[in-house]
Phi, psi and omega in degrees: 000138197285290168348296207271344160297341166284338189288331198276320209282306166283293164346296198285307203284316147359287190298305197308307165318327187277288186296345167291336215256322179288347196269352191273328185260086166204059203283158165296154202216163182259014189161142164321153204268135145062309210295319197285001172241024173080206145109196173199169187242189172188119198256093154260116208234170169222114166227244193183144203229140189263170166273220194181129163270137158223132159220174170207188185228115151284099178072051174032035192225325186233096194316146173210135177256142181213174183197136177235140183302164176282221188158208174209141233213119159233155178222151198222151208185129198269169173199169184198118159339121204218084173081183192308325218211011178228165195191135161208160188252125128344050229243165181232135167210153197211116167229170167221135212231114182240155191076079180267165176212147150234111190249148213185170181320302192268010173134225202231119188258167170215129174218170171305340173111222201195171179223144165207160174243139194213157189228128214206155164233140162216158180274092177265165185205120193259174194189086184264178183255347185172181192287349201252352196199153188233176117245166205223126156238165194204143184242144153231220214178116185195211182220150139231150198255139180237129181230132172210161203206084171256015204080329140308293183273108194249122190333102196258153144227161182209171191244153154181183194317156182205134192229144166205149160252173184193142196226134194191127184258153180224150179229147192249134187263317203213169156332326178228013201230109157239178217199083199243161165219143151196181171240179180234128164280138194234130156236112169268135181223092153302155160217117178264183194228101161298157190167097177193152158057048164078358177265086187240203165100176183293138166299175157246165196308135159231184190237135181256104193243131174220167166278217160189151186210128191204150192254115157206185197237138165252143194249105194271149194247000000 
């Protein structure tokens, strides 16, 4: 797909770009740039969301192993400074996932696979290298809405707990223009409303856990 190689395309160039552009720019400074004043941001980044094994039990009676395919993930996110080296966000992220599978007592289902929607508070802790570029890491905690269609599971949607850690480099273009790539670990534990072969009712909550490698550009306001 022509998207998702341009999505693969930005990504891989993303990281290059950052270290070039900090290592280039890296006149002396009496202190890091912009984080130490404070303020606040607005973030949007697009990457690939990996794929992901899952299982659960319908109506505690039929075990089902599934999988969902990768897909591609944005995330957009408000944010604000706090002293030199702390920082936390707001974040919004909306993905899509295609080819879900389900294998169970009665064979192997097929669905289109799933989307979720997720609402998160996260933490960073920055470790810069010079004025112009950090790497960061960051943990959050948030709720997500998931609707998936593995065949078992006929696009249902449901809610639950949503987690990620994150590891990440920045780069500053202008005063108010960064430049980041980084990646993310995602868990998701949804509980849904299962229903094929005379089986229906809730599942118990299970964890969909993936990875994410994502490109973005940050504003400072």
């Amino acid at each position: 797909m022509k998207f998702g190689q341009l999505i693969g395309l930005g990504i891989l160039v993303a990281p290059v770009a950052a270290t070039g552009v900090a290592q280039a720019q890296t006149t002396p400074a009496p202190k890091p740039a912009a984080a130490s004043e404070g303020g606040s941001y607005i973030s949007v980044a697009i990457g690939r969301i990996s794929d992901a094994d899952y299982s659960y039990t319908v109506e505690e009676l039929f075990p089902v192993e599934a999988d969902v395919g990768e897909g591609y993930i944005i995330d957009a996110a408000y944010g604000m400074y706090f002293g030199d080296d702390w920082r936390g966000e707001v974040g919004f992220s909306w993905q899509d996932r295609n080819n879900a599978n389900a294998s169970w007592q009665f064979g192997t289902e097929t669905g289109p696979g799933m989307s979720a929607y997720t609402l998160d508070a996260i933490g960073y802790r920055d470790f810069r290298f010079n004025s112009r570029s950090n790497f960061y890491v960051g943990a959050g905690v948030g709720v997500g809405t998931v609707t998936i269609d593995d065949g078992v599971v006929q696009d249902s949607t449901g809610t639950g707990l949503h987690l990620q850690a994150i590891a990440g480099v920045e780069a500053r273009l202008t005063s108010s223009l960064r430049v980041f790539t980084e990646a993310r670990v995602r868990q998701m534990r949804p509980s849904v409303e299962a229903g094929q072969a005379g089986s229906s009712g809730r599942t118990d909550g299970f964890d969909i856990t993936s990875t994410s490698i994502s490109a973005g550009v940050k504003f400072r306001m």
